[in-house]
C-alpha positions in Angstrom: -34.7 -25.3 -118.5 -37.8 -23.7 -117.8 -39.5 -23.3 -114.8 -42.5 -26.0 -113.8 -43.7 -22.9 -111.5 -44.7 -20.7 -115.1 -47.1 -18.0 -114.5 -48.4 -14.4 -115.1 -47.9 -13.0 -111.6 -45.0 -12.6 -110.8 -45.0 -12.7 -107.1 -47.2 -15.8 -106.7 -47.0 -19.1 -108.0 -50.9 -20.7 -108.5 -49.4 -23.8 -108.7 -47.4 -24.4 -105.5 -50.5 -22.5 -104.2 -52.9 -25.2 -105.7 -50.6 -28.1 -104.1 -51.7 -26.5 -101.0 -55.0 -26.4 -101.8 -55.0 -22.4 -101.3 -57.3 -20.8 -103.8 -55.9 -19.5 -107.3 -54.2 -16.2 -107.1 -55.7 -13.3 -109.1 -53.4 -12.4 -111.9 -52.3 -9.2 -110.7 -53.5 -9.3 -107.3 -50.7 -8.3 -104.6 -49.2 -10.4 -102.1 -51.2 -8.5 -98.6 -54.2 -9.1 -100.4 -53.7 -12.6 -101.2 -52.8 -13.3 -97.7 -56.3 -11.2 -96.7 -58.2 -12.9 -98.8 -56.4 -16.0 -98.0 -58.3 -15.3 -94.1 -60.7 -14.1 -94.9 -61.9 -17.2 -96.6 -61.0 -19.2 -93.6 -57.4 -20.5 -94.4 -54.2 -20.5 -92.1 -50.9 -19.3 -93.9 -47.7 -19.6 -92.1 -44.2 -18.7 -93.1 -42.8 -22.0 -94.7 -46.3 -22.0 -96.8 -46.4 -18.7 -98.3 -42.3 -18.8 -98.7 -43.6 -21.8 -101.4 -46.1 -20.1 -103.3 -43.7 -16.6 -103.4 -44.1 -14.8 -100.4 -41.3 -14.2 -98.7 -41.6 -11.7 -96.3 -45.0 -13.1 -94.6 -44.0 -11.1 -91.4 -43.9 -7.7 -93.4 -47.0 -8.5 -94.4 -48.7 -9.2 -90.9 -47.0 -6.0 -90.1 -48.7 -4.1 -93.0 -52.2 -5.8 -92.0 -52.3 -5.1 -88.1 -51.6 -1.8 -89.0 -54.1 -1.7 -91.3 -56.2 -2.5 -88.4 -57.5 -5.9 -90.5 -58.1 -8.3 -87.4 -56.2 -12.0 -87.4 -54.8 -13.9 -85.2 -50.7 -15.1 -85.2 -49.4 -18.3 -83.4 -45.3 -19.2 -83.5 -45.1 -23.0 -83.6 -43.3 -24.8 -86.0 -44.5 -26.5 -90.1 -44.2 -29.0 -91.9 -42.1 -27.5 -95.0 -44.0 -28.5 -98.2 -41.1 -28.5 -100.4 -38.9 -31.4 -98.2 -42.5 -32.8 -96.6 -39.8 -32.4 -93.3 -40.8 -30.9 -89.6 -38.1 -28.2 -89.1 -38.3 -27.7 -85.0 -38.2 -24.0 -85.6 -41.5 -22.0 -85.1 -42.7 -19.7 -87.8 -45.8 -17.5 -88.2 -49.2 -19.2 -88.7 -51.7 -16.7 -89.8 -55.0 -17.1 -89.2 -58.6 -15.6 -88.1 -61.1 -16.5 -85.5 -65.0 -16.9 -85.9 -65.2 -13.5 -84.1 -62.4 -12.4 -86.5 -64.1 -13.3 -89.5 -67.9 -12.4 -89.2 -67.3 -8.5 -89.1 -64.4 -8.7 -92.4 -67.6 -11.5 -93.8 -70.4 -8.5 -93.7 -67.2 -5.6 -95.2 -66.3 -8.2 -98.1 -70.6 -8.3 -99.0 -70.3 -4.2 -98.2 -67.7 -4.1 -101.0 -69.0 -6.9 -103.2 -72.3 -5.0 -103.3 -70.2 -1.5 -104.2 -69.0 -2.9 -107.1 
């Protein structure tokens, strides 16, 4: 039986990622740079999220982007799991970006945007 979750990219699924209301993933675009762009736009991501839509290492990932030097901010609480709709009492990683976060990566996306 084939998968309801069919798609190009291999890593991310558009449609659990349209369920959440996350923007469509490019077709080739890389999990750290969905996640990026997923802050960058103003989202928060956290671990039973991006688990759903094919990430599965979301901590690796924060990893890669602080040392990167990209600048978000990371809460532990715990998420509703959008595959049972249930409240696990475990905290997981929410990902996300402040106002003061986002205006310098706003003016670096228009830098690259316009480099294009």
């Amino acid at each position: 039986m084939a998968s309801p979750f069919q798609h190009i990219n291999p890593h991310l699924i558009p449609e659990a990622c349209d369920r959440l209301s996350f923007p469509t993933p490019f077709p080739h675009e890389e999990q750290a740079a969905y996640v990026r762009r997923l802050l960058r736009e103003g989202f928060t991501v956290n671990t039973r999220q991006a688990r759903f839509i094919g990430i599965h290492n979301l901590h690796s990932i924060a990893a890669e982007l602080r040392r990167k030097g990209f600048p978000f901010h990371i809460d532990h609480k715990p998420a509703m799991d959008p595959r049972t709709g249930e409240l696990p009492p475990q905290p997981v990683d929410h990902l996300s970006m402040t106002k003061e976060q986002e205006a310098p990566n706003e003016s670096g996306a228009a830098q690259e945007n316009n480099a294009a």
